[in-house]
C-alpha positions in Angstrom: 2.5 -14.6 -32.5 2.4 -13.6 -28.8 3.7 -9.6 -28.4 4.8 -8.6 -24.6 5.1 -5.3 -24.2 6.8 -4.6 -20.7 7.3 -0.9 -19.0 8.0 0.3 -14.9 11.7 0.0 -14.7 14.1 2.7 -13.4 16.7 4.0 -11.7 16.5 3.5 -7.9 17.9 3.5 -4.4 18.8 0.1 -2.6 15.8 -0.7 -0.4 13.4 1.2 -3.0 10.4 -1.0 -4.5 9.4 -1.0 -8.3 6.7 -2.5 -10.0 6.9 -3.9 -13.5 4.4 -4.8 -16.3 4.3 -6.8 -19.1 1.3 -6.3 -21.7 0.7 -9.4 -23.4 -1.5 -9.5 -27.1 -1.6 -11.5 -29.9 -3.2 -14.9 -28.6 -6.3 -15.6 -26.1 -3.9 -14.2 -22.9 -5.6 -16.5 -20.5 -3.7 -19.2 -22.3 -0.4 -18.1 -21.6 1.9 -18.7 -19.2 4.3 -15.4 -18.5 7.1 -15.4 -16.6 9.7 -12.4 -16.0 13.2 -13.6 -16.5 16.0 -10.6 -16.1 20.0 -10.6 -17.3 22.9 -8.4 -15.6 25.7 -7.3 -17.3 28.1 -10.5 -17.5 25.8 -13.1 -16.7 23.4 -15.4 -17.9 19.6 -14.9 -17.8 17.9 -16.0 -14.6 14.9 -17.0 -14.3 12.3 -14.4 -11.8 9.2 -15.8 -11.3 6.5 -17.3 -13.0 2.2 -17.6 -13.6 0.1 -19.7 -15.5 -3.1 -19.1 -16.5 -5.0 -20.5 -13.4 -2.0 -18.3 -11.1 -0.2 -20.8 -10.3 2.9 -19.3 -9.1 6.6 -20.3 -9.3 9.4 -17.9 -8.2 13.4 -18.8 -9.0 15.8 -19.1 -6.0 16.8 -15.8 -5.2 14.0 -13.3 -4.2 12.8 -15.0 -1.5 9.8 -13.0 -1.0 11.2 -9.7 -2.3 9.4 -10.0 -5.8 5.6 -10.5 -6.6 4.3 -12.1 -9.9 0.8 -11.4 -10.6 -1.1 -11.3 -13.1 -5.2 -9.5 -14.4 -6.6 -11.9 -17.0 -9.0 -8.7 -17.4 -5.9 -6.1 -18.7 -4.1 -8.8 -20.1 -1.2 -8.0 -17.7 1.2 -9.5 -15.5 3.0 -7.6 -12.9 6.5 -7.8 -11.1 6.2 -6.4 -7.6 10.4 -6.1 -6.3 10.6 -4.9 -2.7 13.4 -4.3 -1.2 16.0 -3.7 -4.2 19.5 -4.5 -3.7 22.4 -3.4 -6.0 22.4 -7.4 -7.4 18.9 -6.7 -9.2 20.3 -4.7 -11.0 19.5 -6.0 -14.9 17.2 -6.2 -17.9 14.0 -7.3 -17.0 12.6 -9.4 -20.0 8.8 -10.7 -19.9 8.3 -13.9 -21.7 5.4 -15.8 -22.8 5.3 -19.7 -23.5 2.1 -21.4 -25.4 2.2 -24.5 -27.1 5.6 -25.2 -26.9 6.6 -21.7 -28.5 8.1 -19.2 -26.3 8.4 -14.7 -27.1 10.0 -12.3 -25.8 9.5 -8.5 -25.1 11.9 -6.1 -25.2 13.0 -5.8 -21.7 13.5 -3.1 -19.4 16.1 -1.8 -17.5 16.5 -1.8 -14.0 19.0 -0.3 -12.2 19.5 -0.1 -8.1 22.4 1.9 -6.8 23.5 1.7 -3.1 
């Protein structure tokens, strides 16, 4: 079992910055790969951004360089850096771990971006 843990969301301002993080436990966490997917009221989840063990990096279509992924093998974290918030973001922010085919979940947390 892989357990994420994730905390940093909030109630903000459009054009505010948060930063998310996702504690990950359970299994050796630098054979992971996290990603952050989020889900707005309505809508299906959508994929955020990704990083495998190595940091490869893989980002969905929308942030276009507004969001950060990155992750410290040392803390067993991954962080979401958003810049730039826009009323759209608004959503749960869910961190999610895949190895060997199996993929977990954390709780999510909420973010919300008024205008």
């Amino acid at each position: 079992q892989v357990q994420l843990v994730e905390s940093g969301g909030g109630s903000v301002q459009a054009g505010d910055s948060l930063s998310l993080s996702c504690v990950v436990s359970g299994r050796p966490f630098d054979s992971i790969i996290v990603g952050w997917l989020r889900q707005a009221p309505g809508k299906e989840r959508e994929f955020v951004a990704a990083i495998t063990r190595t940091k490869a990096i893989y980002y969905g279509d929308f942030p276009k360089g507004r969001f950060t992924i990155s992750r410290d093998n040392a803390k067993n974290t991954v962080y979401l850096q958003m810049n730039s918030l826009k009323p759209e973001d608004t959503a749960v922010y869910y961190c999610n771990g895949a190895l060997g085919g199996s993929y977990f979940w954390g709780q999510g947390t909420q973010v919300t971006v008024s205008s």
